[in-house]
N, C-alpha and C positions, 0 to 999 in steps of 0.2 A: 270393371271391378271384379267380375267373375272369376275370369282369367287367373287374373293377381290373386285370390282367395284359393282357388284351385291350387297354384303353383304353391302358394305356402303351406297348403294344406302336407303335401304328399312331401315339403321336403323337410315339413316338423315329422312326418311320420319316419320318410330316409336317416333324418339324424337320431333318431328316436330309436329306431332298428338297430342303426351303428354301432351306438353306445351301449344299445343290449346285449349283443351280442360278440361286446368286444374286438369289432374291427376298430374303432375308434375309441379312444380313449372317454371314461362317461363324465370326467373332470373337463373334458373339452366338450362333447356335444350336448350334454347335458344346457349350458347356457346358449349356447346356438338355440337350442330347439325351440328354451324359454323365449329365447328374443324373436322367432318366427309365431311365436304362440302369441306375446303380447301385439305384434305387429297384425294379426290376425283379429284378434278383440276387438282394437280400435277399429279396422276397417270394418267391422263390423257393429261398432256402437256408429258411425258415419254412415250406415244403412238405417240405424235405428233414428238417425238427426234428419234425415232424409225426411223417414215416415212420418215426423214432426212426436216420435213416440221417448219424452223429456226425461223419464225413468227412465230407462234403457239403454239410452245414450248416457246420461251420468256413470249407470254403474258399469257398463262396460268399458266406460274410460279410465273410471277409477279400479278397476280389477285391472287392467292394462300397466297401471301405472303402480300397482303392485307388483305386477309379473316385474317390470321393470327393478324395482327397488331390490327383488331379491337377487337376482340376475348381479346385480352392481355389488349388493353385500355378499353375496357370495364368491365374488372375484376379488375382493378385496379384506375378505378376511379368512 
């Protein structure tokens, strides 16, 4: 799970870069990065479900499933 946390890390940071510096359009990396960011919460509210720590794992799931919500309205509106 390291690994996988790591690799999301640096490639919310790469598209994060992209978009800033207009190699990449920010209308496009912009929701990548989001969906690597919410992809990233949950694996880590599923460390917090681990610890048996029941706060934590809640709001990190439901901030996850916000990242998501805007990610979706902003694609489609």
């Amino acid at each position: 799970m390291k690994i996988v946390k790591i690799i999301l890390s640096i490639l919310t940071i790469i598209f994060a870069a992209l978009g800033l510096l207009k190699v990449l359009s920010f209308d496009i990396a912009s929701p990548i990065m989001l969906l690597l960011l919410g992809t990233l919460i949950i694996l880590r509210g599923f460390e917090y479900k681990e610890k048996n720590d029941r706060s934590g794992f809640i709001l990190s799931i439901m901030t996850a499933l916000f990242v998501y919500f805007v990610v979706i309205y902003n694609l489609f509106i």
